[in-house]
C-alpha positions in Angstrom: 20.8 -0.1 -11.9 23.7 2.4 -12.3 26.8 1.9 -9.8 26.3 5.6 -9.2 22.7 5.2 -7.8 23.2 1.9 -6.2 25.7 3.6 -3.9 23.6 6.3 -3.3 20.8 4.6 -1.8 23.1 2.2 0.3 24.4 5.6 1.9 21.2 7.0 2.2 20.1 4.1 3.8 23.0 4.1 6.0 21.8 7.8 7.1 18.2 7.0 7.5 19.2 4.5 10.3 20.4 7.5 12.2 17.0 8.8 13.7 17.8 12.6 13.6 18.6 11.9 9.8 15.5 10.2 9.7 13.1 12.4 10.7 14.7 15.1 9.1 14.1 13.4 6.1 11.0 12.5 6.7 10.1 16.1 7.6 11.8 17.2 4.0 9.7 14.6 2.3 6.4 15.9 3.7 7.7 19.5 2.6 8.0 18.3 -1.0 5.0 17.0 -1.3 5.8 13.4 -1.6 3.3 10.8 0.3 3.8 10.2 4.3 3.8 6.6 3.6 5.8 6.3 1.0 8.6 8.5 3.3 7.9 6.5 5.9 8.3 2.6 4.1 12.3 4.0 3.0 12.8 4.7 6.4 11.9 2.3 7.5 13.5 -0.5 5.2 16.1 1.3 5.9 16.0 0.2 9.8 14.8 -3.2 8.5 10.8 -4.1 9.0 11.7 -6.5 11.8 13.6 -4.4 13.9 11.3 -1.6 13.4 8.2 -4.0 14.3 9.5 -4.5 17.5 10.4 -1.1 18.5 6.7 0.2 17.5 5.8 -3.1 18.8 3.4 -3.6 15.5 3.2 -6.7 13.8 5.7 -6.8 10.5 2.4 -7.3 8.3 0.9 -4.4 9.4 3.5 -2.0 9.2 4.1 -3.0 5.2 0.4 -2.4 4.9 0.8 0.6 6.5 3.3 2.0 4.2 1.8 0.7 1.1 0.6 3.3 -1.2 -2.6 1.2 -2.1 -3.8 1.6 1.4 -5.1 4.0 3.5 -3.6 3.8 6.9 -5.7 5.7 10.2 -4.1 8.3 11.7 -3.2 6.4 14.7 -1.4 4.3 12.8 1.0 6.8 10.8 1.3 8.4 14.4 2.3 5.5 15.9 4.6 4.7 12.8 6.3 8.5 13.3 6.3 8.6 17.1 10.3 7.2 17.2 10.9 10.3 15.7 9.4 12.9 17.7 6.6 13.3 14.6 3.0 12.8 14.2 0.6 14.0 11.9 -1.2 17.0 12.6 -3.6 19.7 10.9 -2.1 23.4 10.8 -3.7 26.6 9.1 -2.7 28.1 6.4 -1.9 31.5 6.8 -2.6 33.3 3.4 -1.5 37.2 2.7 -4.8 38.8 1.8 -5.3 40.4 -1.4 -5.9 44.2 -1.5 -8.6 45.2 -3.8 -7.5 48.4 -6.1 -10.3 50.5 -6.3 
């Protein structure tokens, strides 16, 4: 790995420990499309699995089950995961600008 990128991610992990960093990250990821979980498992590395575990108090297996991409986590779960930050997972409209018709 390049020095450049390894001291990147050791000061992004050094941010993500900061909760309001956190979930604003977390909320910026969802923005961008990229997977909850996946969001999620770097911020919480970042905060170390264990430590996390007994915050959420989850079990340390479940949480990296959780977070991995291969499976499919209940929405309990991923709110329970978010809930230190003030987050949860929600369903919103979509508020689409209607089309006029020319005639």
């Amino acid at each position: 790995m390049a020095r450049r990128s390894k001291d990147w991610n050791e000061g992004l992990s050094q941010d993500l420990q900061n909760p309001e960093f956190a979930r604003e990250f977390l909320l910026a990821a969802m923005e961008e499309g990229i997977p909850v979980q996946a969001a999620l498992g770097k911020v919480i590395r970042s905060f170390g699995v264990s430590e996390f575990s007994k915050a959420v108090k989850m079990a340390s297996p479940n949480i990296l089950r959780a977070i991995n991409l291969r499976h499919n986590p209940t929405q309990d779960t991923l709110n329970r995961l978010l809930k230190p930050f003030g987050l949860r997972i929600t369903v919103a409209p979509i508020h689409q600008v209607k089309k006029k018709r020319s005639a």
